[in-house]
C-alpha positions in Angstrom: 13.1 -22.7 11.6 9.7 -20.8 11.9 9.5 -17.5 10.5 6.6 -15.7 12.9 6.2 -11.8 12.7 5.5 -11.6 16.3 8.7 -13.8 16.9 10.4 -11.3 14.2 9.4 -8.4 16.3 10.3 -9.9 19.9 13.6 -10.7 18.9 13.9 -6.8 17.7 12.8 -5.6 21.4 15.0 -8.1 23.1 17.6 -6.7 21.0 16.8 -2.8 20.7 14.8 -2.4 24.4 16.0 1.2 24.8 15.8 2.3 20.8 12.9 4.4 20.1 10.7 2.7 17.9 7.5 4.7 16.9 6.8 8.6 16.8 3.3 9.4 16.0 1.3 12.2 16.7 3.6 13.6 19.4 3.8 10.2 21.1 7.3 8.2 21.5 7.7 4.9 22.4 10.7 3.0 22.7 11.2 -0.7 21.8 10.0 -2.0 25.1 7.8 0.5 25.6 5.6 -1.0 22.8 6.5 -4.2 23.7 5.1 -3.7 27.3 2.1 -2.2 26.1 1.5 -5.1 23.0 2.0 -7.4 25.6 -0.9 -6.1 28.1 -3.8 -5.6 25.3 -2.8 -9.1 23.9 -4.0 -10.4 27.7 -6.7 -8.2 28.0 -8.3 -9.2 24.1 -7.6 -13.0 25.5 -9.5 -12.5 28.8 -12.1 -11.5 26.7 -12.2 -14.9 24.4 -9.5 -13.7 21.4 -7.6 -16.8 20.7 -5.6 -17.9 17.9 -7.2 -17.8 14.4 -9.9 -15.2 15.9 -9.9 -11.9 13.7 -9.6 -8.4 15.4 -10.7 -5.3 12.8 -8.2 -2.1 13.4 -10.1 0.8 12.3 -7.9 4.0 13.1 -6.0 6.4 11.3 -2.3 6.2 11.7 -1.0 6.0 15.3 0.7 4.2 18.1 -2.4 2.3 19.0 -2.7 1.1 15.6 0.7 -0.2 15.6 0.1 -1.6 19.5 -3.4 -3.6 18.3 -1.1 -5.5 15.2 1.8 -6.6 18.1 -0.8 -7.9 20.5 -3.3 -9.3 18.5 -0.4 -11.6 16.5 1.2 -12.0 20.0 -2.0 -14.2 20.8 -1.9 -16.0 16.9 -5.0 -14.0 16.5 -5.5 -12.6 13.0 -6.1 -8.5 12.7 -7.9 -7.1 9.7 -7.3 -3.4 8.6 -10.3 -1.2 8.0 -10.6 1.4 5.4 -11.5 4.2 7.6 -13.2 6.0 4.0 -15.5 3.3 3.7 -19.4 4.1 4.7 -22.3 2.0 5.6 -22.4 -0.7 3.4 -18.5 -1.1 2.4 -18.2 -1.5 6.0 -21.1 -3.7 6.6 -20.1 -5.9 3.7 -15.9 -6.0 4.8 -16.7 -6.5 9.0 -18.7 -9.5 7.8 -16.8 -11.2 5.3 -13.9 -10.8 7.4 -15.9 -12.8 10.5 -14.9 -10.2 13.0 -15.0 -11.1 16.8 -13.2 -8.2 18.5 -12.9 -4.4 17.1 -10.7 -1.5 18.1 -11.7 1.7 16.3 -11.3 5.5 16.5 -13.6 7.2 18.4 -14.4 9.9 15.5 -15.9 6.4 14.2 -18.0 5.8 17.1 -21.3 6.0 15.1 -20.5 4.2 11.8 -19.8 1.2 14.4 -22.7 1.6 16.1 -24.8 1.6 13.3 -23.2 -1.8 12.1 -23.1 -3.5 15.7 -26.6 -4.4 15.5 -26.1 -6.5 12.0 -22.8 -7.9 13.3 -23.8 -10.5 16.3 -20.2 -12.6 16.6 -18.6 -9.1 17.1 -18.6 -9.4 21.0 -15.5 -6.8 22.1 -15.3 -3.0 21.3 -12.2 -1.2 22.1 -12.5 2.5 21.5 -9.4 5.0 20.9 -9.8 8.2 22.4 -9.0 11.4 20.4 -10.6 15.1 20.4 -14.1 13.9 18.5 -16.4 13.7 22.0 -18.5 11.0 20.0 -20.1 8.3 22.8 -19.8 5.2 22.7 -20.7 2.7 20.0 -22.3 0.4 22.9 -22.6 0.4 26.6 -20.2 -2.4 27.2 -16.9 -1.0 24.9 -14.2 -0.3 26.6 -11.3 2.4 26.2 -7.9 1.6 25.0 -6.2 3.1 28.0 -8.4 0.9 30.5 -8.0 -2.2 27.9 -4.3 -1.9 28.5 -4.3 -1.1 32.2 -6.5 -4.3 32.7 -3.4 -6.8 30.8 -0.6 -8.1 32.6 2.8 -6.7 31.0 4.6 -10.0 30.7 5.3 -12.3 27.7 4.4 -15.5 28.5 2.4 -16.2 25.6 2.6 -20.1 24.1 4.6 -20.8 20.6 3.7 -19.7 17.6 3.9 -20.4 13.8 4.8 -20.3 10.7 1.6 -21.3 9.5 0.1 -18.4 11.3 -2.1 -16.2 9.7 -1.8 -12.6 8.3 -4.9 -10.9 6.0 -4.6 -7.8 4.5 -8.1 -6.7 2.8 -7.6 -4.8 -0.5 -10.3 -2.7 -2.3 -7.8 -2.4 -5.3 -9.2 -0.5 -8.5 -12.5 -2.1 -8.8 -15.2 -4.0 -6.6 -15.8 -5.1 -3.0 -12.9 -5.6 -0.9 -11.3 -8.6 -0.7 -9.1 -10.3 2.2 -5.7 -12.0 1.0 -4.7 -14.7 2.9 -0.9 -14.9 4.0 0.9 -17.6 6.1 3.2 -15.5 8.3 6.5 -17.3 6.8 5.4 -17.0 3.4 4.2 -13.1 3.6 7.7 -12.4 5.0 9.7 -13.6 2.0 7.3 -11.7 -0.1 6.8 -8.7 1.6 8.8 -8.3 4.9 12.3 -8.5 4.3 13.2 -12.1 3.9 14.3 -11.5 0.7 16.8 -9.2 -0.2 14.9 -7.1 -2.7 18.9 -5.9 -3.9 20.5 -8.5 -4.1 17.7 -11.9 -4.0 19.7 -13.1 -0.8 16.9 -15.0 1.2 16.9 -15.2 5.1 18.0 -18.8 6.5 17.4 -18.1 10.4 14.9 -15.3 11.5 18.0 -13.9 14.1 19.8 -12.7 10.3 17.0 -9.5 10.7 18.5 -8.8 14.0 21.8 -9.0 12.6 21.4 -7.4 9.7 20.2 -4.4 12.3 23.2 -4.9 14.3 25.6 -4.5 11.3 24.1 -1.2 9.8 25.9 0.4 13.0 22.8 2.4 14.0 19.0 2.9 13.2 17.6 4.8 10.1 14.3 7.3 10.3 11.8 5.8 8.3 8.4 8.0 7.2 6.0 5.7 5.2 3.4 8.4 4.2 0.4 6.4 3.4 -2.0 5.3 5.6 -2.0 1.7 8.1 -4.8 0.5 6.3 -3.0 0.1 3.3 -0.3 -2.6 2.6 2.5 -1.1 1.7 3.2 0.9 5.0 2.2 -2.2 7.2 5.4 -3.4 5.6 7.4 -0.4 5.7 6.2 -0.6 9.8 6.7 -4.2 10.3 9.9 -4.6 7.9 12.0 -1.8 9.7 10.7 -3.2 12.6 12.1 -6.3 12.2 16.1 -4.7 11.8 15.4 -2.5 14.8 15.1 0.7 13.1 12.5 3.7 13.7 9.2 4.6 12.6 7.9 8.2 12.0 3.8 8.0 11.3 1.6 10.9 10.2 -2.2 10.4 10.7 -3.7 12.0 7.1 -1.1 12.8 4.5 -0.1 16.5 4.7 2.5 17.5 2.2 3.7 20.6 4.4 3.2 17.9 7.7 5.6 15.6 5.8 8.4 17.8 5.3 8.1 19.2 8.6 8.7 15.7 10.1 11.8 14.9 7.6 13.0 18.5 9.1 12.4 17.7 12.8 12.5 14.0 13.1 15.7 13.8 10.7 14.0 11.2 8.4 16.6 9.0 6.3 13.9 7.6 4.1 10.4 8.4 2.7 8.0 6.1 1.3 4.9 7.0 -0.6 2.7 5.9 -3.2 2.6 7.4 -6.5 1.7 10.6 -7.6 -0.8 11.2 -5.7 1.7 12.4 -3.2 4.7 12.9 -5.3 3.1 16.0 -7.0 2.2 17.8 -3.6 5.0 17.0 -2.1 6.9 19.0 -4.9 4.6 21.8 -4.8 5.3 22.3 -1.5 8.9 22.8 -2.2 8.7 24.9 -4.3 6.7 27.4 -2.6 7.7 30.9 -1.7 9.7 31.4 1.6 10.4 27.6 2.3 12.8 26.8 4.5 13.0 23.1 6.0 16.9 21.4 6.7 16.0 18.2 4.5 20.2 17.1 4.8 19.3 14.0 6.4 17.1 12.7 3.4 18.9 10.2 1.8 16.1 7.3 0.0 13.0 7.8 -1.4 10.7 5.3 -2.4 7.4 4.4 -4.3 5.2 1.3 -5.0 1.3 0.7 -4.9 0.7 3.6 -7.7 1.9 5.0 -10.6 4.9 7.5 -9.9 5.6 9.0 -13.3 8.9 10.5 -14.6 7.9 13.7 -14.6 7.5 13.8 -10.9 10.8 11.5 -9.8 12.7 14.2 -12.4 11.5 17.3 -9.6 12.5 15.6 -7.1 15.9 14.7 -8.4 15.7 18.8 -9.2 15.5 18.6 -5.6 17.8 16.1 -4.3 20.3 15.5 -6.6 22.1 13.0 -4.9 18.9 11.0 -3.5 18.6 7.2 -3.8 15.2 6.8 -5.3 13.3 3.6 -5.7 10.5 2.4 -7.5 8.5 -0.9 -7.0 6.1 -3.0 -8.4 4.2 -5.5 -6.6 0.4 -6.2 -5.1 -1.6 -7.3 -2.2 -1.6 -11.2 -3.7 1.6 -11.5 -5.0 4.0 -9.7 -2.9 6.8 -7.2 -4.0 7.4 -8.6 -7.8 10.7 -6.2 -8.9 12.7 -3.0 -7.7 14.5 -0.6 -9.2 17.0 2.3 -8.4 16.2 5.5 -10.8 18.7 7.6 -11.6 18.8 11.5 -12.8 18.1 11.8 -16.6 16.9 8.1 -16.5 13.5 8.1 -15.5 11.3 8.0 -18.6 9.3 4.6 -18.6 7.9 2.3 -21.2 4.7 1.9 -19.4 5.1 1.7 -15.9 8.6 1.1 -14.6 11.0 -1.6 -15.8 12.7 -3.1 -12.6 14.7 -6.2 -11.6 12.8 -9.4 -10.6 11.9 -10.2 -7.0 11.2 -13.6 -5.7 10.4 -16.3 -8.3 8.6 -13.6 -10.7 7.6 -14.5 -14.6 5.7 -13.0 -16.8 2.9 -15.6 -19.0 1.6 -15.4 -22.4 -2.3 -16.4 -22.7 -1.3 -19.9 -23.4 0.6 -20.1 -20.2 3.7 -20.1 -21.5 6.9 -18.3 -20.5 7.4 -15.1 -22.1 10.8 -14.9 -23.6 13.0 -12.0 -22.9 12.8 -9.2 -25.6 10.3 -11.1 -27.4 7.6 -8.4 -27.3 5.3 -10.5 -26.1 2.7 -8.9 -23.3 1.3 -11.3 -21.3 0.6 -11.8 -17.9 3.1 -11.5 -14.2 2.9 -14.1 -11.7 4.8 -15.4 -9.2 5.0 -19.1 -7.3 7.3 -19.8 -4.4 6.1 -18.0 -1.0 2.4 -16.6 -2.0 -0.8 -16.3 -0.6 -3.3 -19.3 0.8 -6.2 -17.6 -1.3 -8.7 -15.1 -0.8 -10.3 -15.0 2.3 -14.2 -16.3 2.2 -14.0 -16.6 -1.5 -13.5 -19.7 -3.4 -14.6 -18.8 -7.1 -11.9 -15.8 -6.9 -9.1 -18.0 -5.6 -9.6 -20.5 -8.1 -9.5 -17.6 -10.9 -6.2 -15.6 -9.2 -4.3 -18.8 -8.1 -3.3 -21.3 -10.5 -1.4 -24.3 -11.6 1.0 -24.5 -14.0 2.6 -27.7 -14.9 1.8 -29.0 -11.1 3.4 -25.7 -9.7 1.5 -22.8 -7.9 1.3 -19.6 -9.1 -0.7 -16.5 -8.4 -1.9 -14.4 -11.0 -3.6 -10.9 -10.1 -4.1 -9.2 -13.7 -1.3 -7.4 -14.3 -0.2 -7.0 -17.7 3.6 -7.2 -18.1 6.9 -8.2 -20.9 10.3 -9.3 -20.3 12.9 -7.1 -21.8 16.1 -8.9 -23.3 17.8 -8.5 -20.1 15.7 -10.3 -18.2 13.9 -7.0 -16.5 10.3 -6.8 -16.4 8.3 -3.6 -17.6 4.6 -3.6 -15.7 1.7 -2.3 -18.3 -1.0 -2.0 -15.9 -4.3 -4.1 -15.1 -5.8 -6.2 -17.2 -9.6 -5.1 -15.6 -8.6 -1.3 -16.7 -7.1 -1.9 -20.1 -8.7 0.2 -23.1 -9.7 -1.8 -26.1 -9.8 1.1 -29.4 -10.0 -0.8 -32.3 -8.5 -3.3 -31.2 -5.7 -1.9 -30.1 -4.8 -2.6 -26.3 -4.0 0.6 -24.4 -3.0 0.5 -20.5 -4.3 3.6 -18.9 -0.9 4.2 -16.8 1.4 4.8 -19.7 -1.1 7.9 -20.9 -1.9 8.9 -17.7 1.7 9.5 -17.0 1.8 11.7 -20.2 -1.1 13.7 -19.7 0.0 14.4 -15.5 3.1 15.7 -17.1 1.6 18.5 -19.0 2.7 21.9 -17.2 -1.3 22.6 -16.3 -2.3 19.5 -14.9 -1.9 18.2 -11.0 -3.2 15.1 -12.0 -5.3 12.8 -14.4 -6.9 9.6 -15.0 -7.5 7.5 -18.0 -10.4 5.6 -19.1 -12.1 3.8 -22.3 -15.2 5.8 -23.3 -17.6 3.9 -25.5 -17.0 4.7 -28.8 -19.4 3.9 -31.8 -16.6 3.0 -34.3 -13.7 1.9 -32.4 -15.8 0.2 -29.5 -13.9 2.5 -27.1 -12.1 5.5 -26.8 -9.4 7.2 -24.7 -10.7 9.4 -22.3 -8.6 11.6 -19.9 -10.4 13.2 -17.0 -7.7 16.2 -15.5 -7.6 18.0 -12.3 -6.1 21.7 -12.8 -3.0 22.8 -11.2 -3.6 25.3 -8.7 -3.3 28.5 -10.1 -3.6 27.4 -13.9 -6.4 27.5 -16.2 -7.1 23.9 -17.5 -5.7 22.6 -20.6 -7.9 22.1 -23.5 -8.5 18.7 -25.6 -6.4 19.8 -28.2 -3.6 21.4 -25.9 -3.3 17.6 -24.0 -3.1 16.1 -27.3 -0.3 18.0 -29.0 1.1 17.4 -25.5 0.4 13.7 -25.8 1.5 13.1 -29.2 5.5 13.7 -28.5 5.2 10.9 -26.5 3.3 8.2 -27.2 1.5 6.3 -30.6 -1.5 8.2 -32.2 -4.1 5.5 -31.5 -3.5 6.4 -27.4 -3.6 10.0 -27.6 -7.1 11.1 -25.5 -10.4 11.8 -27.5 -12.2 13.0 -24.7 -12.1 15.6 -21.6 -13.8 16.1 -18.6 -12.1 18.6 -15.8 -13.0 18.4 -12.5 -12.2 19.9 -9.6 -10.2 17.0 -7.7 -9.3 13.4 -8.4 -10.7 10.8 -6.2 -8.4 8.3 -5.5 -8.5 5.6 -2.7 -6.7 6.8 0.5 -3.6 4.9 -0.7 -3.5 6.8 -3.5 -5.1 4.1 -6.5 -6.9 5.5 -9.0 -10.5 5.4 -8.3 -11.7 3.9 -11.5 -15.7 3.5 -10.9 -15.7 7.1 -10.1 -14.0 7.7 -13.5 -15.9 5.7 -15.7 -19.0 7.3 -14.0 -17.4 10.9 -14.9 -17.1 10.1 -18.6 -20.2 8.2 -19.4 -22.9 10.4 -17.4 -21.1 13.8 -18.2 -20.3 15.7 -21.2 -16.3 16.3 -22.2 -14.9 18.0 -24.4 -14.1 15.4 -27.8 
């Protein structure tokens, strides 16, 4: 049996017409509410020429249209491409053409970044423009609002059958470089990302009607809040996976810690997803302001993946929420979600990045290409075969390099550095494009990182090599200030530092700065870094 996300999400409506399904901004729709309105821009996109395989860019913050434009535009096997909506000129110019865009729906505050573009961008032939409170014009003469797009579609389903083989691309600017479009067949991006597998228990789905079921048997639907923004992966899943079992969505449109809590409080939110520390640390603060006063009872799960959520954060939040379920998870945009893990109070300290339980067929390589033992010590490489990508989208030389074979079998390779333990667990080390070579010595930024963020003065850090003269490179922590606190000194990080990890990864080198960029999803921003500590001087 075909496993289609628009088929996924149908059988969800049929099932849950009168559940509500998205709250956004104010606005509530219920299962067939989004259904009905999925359904009319999916006929008006095909009245204007949108067939199956055409790709349709959604560039929006957070809200119900974004969610309506993914329904309708995989309703019509059409492919839609998220938009970083923190990109400028050329990061836009370069993704809206590699991604061979026919159709657009954007944000009206975005009005004239489009239509600069529009003239470079001739097989983009349909604008559809989301109102909101910016007053910008319109990108071109013939765009068309979102309201009229949908008042122009017919409300029924009578679309033709879709696929398994249909196609789902999610573009990814990860750490470093242009942004790149990962290719998913619809079945095989569902096992990896949307549920099919049991990320618990490794039961995989036989039938597509088990996602109903399972929604039926959970006697009601959970709140769900994924912080982040659409654009970014992890919260399309969080969107389209809780879809799938009929539960409810909660959406913010720019992450607001005091916003977030506010929603948990009103919209009694079971579970919270965000990524990393980025949004852990806020969130705390907010907490622990003076005079707070939000009814958090119905919290039960919190979650993390994409970024680096260190033990010092999960440990106030447990401060917090003694009793929460907290999970942490490893995965990417090419491989899928590669282990989970439950953390527990007093439990949380990490030998790198987390050590979770294997998802999906998920092993870890030497540099020969052979399997790393468990407990051997041996760092090498993750991967996973089974259900992964096609490739990367409009680039050949990187799928060759990320996608490989292995004794005839298939396996994708991001760069992830990784070990088995002895019990068959697998501790992530961080990316292989990052990693700090001192000597010699190999030192992933994340396991420092995580040190120096939990030094009582810092709100947050990044880690980079610094060319060194004698070692080739050095360790070089750039650290924004807690609000309120001086900064730190060199020597204060590293006595810090040196209760916690080898000598040899202890920083040599400072810079403070006011803020730390990171990518809306909350990835370090590591050209901006390596920037900071060549062209600037730091304290050493």
């Amino acid at each position: 049996m075909d496993f289609n996300l628009a088929d996924l999400f149908e059988a969800a409506v049929d099932a849950f017409p009168e559940r509500e399904y998205l709250v956004a901004e104010g606005r509530r729709l219920t299962y067939a509410q989004m259904e009905e309105q999925a359904n009319r821009l999916a006929h008006h996109l095909a009245a204007q020429g949108v067939g199956p395989g055409d790709h349709v860019g959604i560039y929006a913050l957070n809200s119900t249209e974004w969610v309506t434009t993914a329904w309708a535009v995989f309703k019509l096997r059409a492919v839609w491409v998220n938009i970083n909506y923190r990109y400028v000129h050329d990061e836009l110019s370069y993704l809206f053409t590699n991604a061979d865009l026919v159709a657009l729906v954007h944000q009206r505050q975005f009005s004239p970044r489009v239509a600069a573009l529009l003239p470079e961008l001739p097989a983009l032939r349909h604008v559809i423009v989301i109102d909101d409170d910016s007053q910008e014009p319109d990108p071109s003469p013939d765009a068309v609002g979102f309201e009229e797009a949908l008042a122009s579609g017919s409300a029924e389903r009578d679309f033709g059958p879709r696929s398994g083989d249909d196609i789902y691309i999610l573009y990814t600017g990860g750490t470093t470089g242009m942004p790149k479009g990962v290719v998913w067949r619809h079945e095989d991006v569902f096992f990896a990302l949307g549920g099919g597998i049991d990320a618990m228990t490794g039961t995989r789905m036989d039938r597509p009607q088990q996602m109903v079921e399972k929604g039926q048997a959970q006697g009601g639907p959970l709140s769900f809040l994924p912080v982040a923004p659409l654009m970014h992966g992890a919260t399309q899943w969080a969107v389209m996976g809780q879809s799938f079992t009929g539960n409810r969505i909660v959406l913010v449109a720019k992450f607001d810690p005091r916003e977030v809590w506010s929603l948990v409080d009103r919209e009694k939110i079971n579970m919270v997803m965000i990524t990393g520390d980025a949004m852990g640390k806020p969130l705390i603060e907010t907490l622990d302001e003076p005079d707070v006063n939000y009814d958090l009872s119905s919290l039960i799960g919190f979650t993390s993946t994409a970024a680096l959520f260190s033990p010092s954060v999960k440990d106030e939040f447990f401060r917090h929420f003694p009793n929460l379920v907290m999970t942490d998870a490893i995965g990417s945009s090419e491989s899928g979600n590669n282990g989970i893990t439950h953390v527990k109070p007093g439990e949380t300290a990490m030998k790198g990045g987390p050590t979770v339980t294997k998802v999906g067929e998920t092993v870890v390589f030497d540099e020969e290409l052979n399997l790393v033992k468990p407990g051997s010590g041996v760092i090498g490489k993750i991967a996973r075969s089974g259900n992964i990508p096609v490739g990367y989208y409009n680039d050949p030389n990187k799928t060759a390099e990320v996608f490989i074979n292995v004794d005839g079998k298939r396996f994708v390779m991001p760069g992830d550095f990784a070990t088995i333990e002895a019990d068959g667990s697998v501790t992530l080390l961080g990316r292989g494009s990052i990693c700090i070579n001192s000597g010699g010595e190999k030192i992933f930024p994340e396991e420092v990182e995580a040190v120096v963020r939990s030094h009582p003065d810092v709100m947050d850090a990044i880690v980079v090599g610094a060319p060194d003269e004698r070692f080739g490179q050095r360790v070089a922590a750039i650290v924004e200030p807690r609000h309120g606190h001086t900064a730190p000194s060199l020597e204060e990080v590293q006595e810090h530092c040196r209760g916690h990890v080898a000598g040899y990864k202890v920083p040599r080198q400072l810079h403070v700065v006011e803020t730390i960029e990171r990518s809306p999803s909350g990835k370090p921003d590591y050209r901006w870094a390596n920037t900071i500590v060549t062209s600037e001087p730091g304290a050493t």
